[in-house]
Structure formats: C-alpha cells, structure tokens
N, C-alpha and C positions, 0 to 999 in steps of 0.2 A: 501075136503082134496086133494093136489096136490100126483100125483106119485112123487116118489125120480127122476127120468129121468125129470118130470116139475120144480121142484122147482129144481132141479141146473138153469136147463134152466135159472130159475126165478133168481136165485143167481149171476150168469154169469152176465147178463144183465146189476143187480147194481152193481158188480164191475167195470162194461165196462163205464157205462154209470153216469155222474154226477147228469144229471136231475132225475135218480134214485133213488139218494140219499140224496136229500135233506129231504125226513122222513122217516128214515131208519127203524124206532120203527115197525111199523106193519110188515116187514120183519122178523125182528128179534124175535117177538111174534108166526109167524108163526114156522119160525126151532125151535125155545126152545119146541114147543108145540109137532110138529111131525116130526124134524129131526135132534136132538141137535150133531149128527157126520153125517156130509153128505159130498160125495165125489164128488166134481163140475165139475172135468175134471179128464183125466186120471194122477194120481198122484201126484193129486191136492185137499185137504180135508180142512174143515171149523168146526167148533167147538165151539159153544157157550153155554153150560151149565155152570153153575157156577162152581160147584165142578172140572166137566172135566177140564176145562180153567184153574182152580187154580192146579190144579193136573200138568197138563200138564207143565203149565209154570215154575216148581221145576221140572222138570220129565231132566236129564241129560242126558237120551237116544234122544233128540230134541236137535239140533244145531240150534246157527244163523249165523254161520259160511255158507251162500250160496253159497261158491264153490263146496262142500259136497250134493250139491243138485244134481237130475236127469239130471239136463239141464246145469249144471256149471255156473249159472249165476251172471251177476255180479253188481256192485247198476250206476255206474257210467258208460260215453262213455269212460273217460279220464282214461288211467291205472295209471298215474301219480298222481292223485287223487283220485284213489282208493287204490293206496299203502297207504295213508293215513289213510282213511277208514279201511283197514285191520289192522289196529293196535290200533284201537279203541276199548276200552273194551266193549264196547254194539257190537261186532260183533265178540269175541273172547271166545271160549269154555274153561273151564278149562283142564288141569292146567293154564293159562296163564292169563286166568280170573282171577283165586282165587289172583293168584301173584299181580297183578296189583291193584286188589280192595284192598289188605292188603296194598300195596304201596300210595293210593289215600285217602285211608280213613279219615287220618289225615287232610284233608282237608276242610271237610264237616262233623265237629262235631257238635254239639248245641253250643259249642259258638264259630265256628267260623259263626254260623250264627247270635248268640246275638252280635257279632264285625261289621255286617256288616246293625244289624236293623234300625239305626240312620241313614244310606247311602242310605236304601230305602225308608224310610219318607221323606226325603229330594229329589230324583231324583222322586217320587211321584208328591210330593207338586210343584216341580218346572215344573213340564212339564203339569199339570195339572192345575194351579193356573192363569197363563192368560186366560185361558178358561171361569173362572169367570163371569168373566163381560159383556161375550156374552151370556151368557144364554144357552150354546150349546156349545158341544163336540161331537167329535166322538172318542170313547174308543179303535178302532184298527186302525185307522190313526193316530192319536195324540198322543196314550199315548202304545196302545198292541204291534208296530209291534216293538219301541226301549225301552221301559220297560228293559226287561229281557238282550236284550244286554248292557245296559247302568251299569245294576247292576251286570253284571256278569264283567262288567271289573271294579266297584269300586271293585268287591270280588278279582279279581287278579292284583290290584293295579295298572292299567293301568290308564296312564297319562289323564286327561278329554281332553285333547287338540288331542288324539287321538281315542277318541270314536266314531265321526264319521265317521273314514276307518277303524273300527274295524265294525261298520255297516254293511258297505259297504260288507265287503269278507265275514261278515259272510249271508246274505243275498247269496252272489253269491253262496258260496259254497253250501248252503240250496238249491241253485235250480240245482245245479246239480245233486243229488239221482234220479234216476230213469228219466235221461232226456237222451233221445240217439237222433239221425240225426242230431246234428248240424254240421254245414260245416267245415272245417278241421281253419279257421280264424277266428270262433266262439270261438272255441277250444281250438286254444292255445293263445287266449286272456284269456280263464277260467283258464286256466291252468298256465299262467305267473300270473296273479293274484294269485291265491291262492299258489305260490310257494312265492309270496312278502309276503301271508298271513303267510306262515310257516317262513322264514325268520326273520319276527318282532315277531312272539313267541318267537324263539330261541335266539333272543338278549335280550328280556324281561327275560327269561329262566338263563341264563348267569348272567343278573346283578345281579338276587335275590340270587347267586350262590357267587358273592363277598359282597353279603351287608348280611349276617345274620341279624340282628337288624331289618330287616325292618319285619312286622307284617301285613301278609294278607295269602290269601288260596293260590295263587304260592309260597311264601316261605317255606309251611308249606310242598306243592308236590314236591317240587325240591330236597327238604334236605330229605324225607320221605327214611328212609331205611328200609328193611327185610332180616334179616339174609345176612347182609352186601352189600346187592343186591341195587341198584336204579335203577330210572326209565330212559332206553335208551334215547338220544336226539329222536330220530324218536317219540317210548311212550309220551315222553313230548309233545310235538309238536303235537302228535294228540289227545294225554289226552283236549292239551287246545282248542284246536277244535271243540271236543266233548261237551265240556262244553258248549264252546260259539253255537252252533248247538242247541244243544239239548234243550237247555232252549227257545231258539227263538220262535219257531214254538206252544211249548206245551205250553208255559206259556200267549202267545197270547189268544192261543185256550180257556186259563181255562179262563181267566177275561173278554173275550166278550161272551162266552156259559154261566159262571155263570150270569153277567148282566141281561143278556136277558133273562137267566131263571128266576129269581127274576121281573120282568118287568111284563112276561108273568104268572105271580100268586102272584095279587099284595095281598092279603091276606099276603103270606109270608113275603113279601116283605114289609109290615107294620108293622108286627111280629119283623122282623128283625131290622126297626128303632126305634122300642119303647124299643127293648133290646139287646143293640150290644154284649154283652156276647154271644150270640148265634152266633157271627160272624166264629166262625172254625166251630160250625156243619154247619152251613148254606154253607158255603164254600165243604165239605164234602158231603154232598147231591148235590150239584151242579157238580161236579165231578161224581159223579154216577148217577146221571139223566141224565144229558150230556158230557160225558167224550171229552177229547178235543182229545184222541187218541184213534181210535175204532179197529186197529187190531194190532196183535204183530205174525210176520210171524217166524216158524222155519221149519228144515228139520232135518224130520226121521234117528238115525243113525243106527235103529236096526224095527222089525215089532214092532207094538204097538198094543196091543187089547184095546179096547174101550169098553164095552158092547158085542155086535155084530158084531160091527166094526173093520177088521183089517188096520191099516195106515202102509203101504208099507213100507219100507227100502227105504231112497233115496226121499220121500215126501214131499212135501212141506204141510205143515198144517198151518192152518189161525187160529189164536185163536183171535177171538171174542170180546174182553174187553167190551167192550158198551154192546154187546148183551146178556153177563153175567150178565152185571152191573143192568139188568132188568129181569133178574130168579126169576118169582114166589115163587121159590123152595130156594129161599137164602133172596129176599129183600119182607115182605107180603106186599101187592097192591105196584108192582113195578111201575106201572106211575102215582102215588101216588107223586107228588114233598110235603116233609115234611125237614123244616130243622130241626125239632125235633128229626128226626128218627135215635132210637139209634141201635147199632149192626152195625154198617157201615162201614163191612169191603170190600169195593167197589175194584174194580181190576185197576181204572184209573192211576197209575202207574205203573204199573203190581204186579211181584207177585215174589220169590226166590232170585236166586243168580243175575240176572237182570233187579228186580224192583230199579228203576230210584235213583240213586244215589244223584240227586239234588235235590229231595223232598222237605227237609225241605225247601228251599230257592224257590222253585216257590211255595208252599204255603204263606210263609211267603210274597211273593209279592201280594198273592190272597187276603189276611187277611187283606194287608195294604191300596190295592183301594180299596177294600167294604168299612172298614172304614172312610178313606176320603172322597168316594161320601156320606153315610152317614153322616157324619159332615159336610161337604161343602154344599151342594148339596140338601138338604131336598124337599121331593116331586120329585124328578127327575124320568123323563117319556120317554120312546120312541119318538126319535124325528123323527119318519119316520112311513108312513104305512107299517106295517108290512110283505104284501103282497112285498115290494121294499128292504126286505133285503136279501142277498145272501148269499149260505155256498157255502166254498172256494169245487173244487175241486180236490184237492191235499188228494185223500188218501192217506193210510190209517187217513190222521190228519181231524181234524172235528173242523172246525173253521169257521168264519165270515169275510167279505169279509168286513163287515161297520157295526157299529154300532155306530148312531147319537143318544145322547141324548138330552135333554133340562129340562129347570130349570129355576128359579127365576136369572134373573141375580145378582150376587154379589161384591165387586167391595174391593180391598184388596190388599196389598202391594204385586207383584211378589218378590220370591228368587232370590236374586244374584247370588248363587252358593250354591255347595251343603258340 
C-alpha cells in the first residue's frame, strides 16, 4: 500500500505523462481501493468513487466556471476565443445555465433525433460502404474523426456542400482548449479562422430567423423563447460551437473504444452478432468499461467535506468518470466487460445539470455503426497487432489514434448522396 505523499506522486506522473496512460484501470483500482478523495497538489484534488463522483457532479457548490479558480485560469491562448468559450453552457453556472438549457432544450427532443435517424444511416452507409470491397477500414480515419461532424450539420441543416469547412474550424477550434506557446502568426491565423467560423453560424443563424418553415434542430434554437427571453447572437454562435465541438471528440472516442472493446472479448462480440437487440446494452457497457471521457474538471465555490476529506474553497477537483465507471462498490466484477449487465447506470456522460446534452444523438450514432458493421461486415477482426495501436494523448478524452479493421471483402453499390 502507497502512502497518500506516493500515490499523488504516482497520480501527478499520469496526469503529466501519456505513456502513463495508456492503462489507466490498475491506477484507478488502486485510489477506489485506498484513496477514493486524494489531494495531488496543493489545491488540487481527484475523486473517483462512484457515489462521491455522482454526488459531486449535481453538488452546485462545484463550478466549471475556471475563472473562479485559485489560479484564474483559462482554457485557450486566444482571449478572442475564449470569449466564445465563456458563453458556452458546459462552462456556465447557473443561473445562466438553467436559462440557456430551458432555451436549447427544444432542440434535442426524441424526435428531433427520430428527424434526423434516416440522416445517419445514410452518412453511415456512405462513408463506410466503399470500404467494402477492400476488406479493410480504419474506423477513426475513415469513418470517427467526420462521423459526428458530418451529422451534427445534417441536425442544423447545414448545406452538404459546406461540410467540409465545417470540418475544418471545428477541428481547429478542438485544438485550441488547453494549447498555449504558439507564436503570435500561429495565433491569429487561429483566430481569423474561427472568427470566419463564427461568422458562417450567424448567417446560418439569420436565415433560419427568416425561413420559419424550414424543420431541423437550428430552427427549433433560434425561435426557442422563455419568458419572452431568446438566445443572444454571441449564445447562438457559441451554442453552435458547442454542439459542433463537443460531439467531435467524444463520439470518436465511443465508436473506436467500443470497437475495440468488442474485438478484444470476442465471446461478446459473438453474443452480439447472433442477437443485435442487445445492440444499446452492448453499447452501454462499452461506454462504462471504456468511457471515451475519463475526467470532468470543477472548482470549489465554498469548503466541501468528503468523509475525511476537506476540498478547499477555490479548488480545483478532478472527478474521475472512468475511474467510477469501475467501483466495485456500484458496478459487481467491474473489469467484468458484460453487454448483458443490467443496473448500468455508468457516469460516461456525466451526471446533473451538465450531463451531456447531446446524448441521445451520439448514442444514436453508437447504435447505428455496431449495427452496420454487424450487418455489413460479418466476422470483422482487428486488422493490426494489437501491441501497434495507440491512445490518443489528449486528456482528459480517451480515444484512439487508429483503428484498422478487416473482413471478408464485399462488393456493393456505393450511395450517391445521402
């Protein structure tokens, strides 16, 4: 057993370090065991028990407002794009939270995601269906890194003829969170891009604003009133930011982490071909065995006691998701992969007033490649040593750098369009 003084040490290290993290499970086996609140640096604490982590992340005395932090820090070099960033509802406390979520909500009902199922079987099957007849795909080259962008502009009605420089900025803006030293021409190349990025929303923004009639999730946010209130041009503009960001990154993560977890216990993974009804729990347990997002960062606005633990005023605390998502004490034999396993109330979106607003629709793209490869694809196997696959090093997200597969090649009419 480590002292608390060793296992930060230990904890510091993989946060610092990549090569640390590529299997993070025995880590996180150790703190759930003997340090499920542990303080890493000075004003700096970590937390992965199940209940704490769920507790915490509904606990409204925890901001993710990081100005409010110790150190005032902030996610971006660029202030120009972090004004953006600050009007994003994943980085805004209520009241302005609650306001905004009543304002968006309309957005992302159940059916505006049964409006948009037919849009993802089809941008599916077409980016994936030349793949066919090679016998081989790679699922985050080919199909994870434009998946989620390609569907989140069929969801806000964006022209296909403009999908890929909706790509493009939202890729660039994705790499600027937590990127600082670039040279001041780096900079405001980033920065006149995504100010062309905000521009083409707010025209897009405008026309849904003269066309009522027209039926997708921007018409549904632009017209969205509360107590006669709508959502500012700036909110808009970074509402659709948001959207397009946040799907990128996480909905990569779930369909090459589930893949490969399925791959890597092909028992299930046979389970699963012989009965695709099990396709959302399978889904569901791949999400909690390998969550594509392992931490959800807030800052103390008041002391918290934990047990024994007090968390400062002014702290920044790590909550855990992955390392919850495997609590003895919540999931029984947590490295157990079952897609049978019921009570699966897993934290991989998080959890309260800022679990992940676009849920249904990055499940709904989860649900629909398992399927496809499933149908398409029968028998499909790891097309690489598995020792030659790489996890991205971009925390807090827990993703893959490549995943090749292979298969019986198939040979099939490509989609024209979707």
């Amino acid at each position: 057993m480590c002292t608390q003084v060793a296992l930060a040490t230990k904890v510091q290290a993989f946060l610092n370090d990549p090569a640390r993290r590529q299997d993070p499970y025995p880590l996180f086996a150790q703190l759930l065991a003997e340090a499920p609140v542990l303080q890493i640096a000075p004003g700096v604490w970590i937390v992965v028990g199940y209940q704490d982590v769920k507790g915490l992340l509904h606990d409204q005395r925890l901001s993710v407002d990081f100005k409010k932090s110790l150190t005032n820090c902030s996610n971006t070099q660029s202030t120009s794009i972090n004004s953006y960033l600050a009007q994003m509802m994943s980085m805004r406390d209520p009241p302005d939270h609650d306001r905004l979520a009543r304002l968006v909500r309309r957005g992302f009902t159940p059916r505006a995601v049964d409006r948009v199922q037919s849009a993802i079987d089809a941008i599916v099957d077409r980016m994936l269906t030349p793949w066919l007849s090679e016998g081989r795909v790679d699922l985050i080259s080919h199909l994870g890194k434009e998946l989620p962008v390609n569907v989140t502009c069929a969801m806000l009605g964006v022209p296909e003829s403009d999908w890929a420089q909706l790509q493009q900025w939202t890729q660039l803006l994705t790499s600027q969170l937590n990127r600082f030293g670039q040279t001041q021409s780096e900079l405001y190349a980033a920065e006149t891009a995504i100010e062309d990025f905000a521009a083409y929303i707010r025209a897009l923004c405008n026309r849904r604003l003269r066309s009522p009639l027209q039926k997708d999730m921007l018409t549904e946010i632009v017209k969205a009133t509360d107590q006669g209130e709508q959502l500012s041009e700036l909110e808009m503009v970074s509402l659709c930011m948001l959207i397009f960001m946040g799907g990128r990154d996480t909905v990569t993560n779930m369909i090459g982490n589930s893949v490969l977890t399925l791959l890597q216990h092909p028992d299930q993974l046979e389970l699963l071909q012989s009965d695709v009804s099990l396709i959302p729990g399978a889904l569901e347990e791949c999400l909690r065995f390998e969550s594509p997002i392992h931490t959800s960062a807030r800052i103390a606005l008041a002391d918290i006691q934990i047990g024994e633990q007090t968390l400062k005023k002014g702290s920044t605390v790590l909550l855990m998701l992955a390392a919850a998502n495997r609590d003895p004490r919540q999931f029984p034999n947590p490295d157990q992969f079952d897609i049978r396993r019921s009570d699966n109330a897993h934290l991989a979106f998080g959890y309260g007033i800022h679990f992940c607003t676009g849920h249904a629709f990055a499940r709904t793209e989860g649900r629909t490649v398992l399927s496809w490869l499933i149908r398409n694809c029968p028998g499909f196997k790891l097309g690489a040593a598995p020792e030659t696959l790489t996890w991205m090093s971009t925390f807090p997200l827990r993703g893959l750098a490549n995943l090749p597969i292979r298969f019986e090649p198939v040979y099939k009419n490509t989609p024209d369009s979707f």
